[in-house]
C-alpha positions as CSV (number, residue, x, y, z in Angstrom):
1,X,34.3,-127.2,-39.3
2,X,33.7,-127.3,-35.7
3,X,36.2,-128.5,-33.5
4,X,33.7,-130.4,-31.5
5,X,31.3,-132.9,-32.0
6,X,28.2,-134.5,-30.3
7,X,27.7,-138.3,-30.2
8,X,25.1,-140.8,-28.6
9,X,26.1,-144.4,-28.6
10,X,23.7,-147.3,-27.2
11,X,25.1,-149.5,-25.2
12,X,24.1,-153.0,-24.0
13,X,21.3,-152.9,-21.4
14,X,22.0,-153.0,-18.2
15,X,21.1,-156.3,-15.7
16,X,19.3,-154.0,-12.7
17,X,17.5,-152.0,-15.1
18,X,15.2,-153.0,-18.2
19,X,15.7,-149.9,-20.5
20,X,18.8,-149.5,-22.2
21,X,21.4,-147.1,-21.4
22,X,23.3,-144.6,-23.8
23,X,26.8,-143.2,-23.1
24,X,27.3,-139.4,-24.1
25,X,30.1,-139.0,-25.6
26,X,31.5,-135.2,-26.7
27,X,34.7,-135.8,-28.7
28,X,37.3,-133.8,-30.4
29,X,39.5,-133.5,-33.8
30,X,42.3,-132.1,-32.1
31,X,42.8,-135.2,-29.7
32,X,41.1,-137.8,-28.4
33,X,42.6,-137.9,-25.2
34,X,40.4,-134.2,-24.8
35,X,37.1,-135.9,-25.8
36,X,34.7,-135.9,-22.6
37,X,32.4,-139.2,-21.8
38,X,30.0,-139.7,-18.4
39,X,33.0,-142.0,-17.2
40,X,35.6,-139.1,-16.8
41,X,33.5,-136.1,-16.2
42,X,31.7,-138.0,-13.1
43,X,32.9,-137.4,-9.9
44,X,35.1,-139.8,-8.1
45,X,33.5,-143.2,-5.9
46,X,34.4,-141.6,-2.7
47,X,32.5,-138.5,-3.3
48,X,29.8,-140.3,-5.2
49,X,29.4,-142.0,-1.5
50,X,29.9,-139.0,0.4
51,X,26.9,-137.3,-1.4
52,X,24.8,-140.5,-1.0
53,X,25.0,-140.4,2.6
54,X,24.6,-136.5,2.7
55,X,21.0,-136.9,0.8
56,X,20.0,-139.6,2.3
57,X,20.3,-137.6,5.9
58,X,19.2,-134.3,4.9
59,X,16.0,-134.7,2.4
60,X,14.4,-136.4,4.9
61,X,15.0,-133.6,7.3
62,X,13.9,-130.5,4.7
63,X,11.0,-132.6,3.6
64,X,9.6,-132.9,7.2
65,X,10.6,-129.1,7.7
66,X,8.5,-128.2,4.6
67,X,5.2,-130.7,6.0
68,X,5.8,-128.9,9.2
69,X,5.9,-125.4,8.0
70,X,3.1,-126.3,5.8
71,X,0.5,-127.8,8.6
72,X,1.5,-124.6,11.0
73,X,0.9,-121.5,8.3
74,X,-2.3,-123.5,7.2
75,X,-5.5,-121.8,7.4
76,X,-7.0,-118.2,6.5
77,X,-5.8,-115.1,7.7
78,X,-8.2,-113.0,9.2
79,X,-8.6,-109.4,10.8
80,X,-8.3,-110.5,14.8
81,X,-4.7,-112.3,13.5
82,X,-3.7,-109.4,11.9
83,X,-3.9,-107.1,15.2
């Protein structure tokens, strides 16, 4: 018997969104204080905010890199580029 198991529990939908939401939930036999749900294996509010601002400044910045890279290596190659 395995020591772990696997659940998926529903749980009431959520006001901002219109699908409902399901909680993971990987528990253990050996004690339920070792079982692991979304709300204790998620990072804490301060780095959740941290890492919000971080995204929000820096896809912006790759996504422009990659339009810019993109519009100054388009075209064909040809023999006079080459030399």
């Amino acid at each position: 018997m395995p020591a772990f198991s696997l659940e998926v529990q529903p749980l009431p939908y959520c006001s901002a969104l219109p699908l409902p939401i399901c909680s993971l939930r990987i528990s253990t036999r050996l004690d339920a204080a070792y079982s692991l749900t979304a709300h204790n294996a998620c990072s804490s509010p301060l780095t959740l905010k941290i890492m919000l601002v971080v995204v929000v400044l820096f896809v912006p910045i790759v996504l422009a890199y990659q339009i810019w890279t993109y519009h100054f290596f388009k075209g064909k190659v040809t023999q006079e580029d080459m030399i």
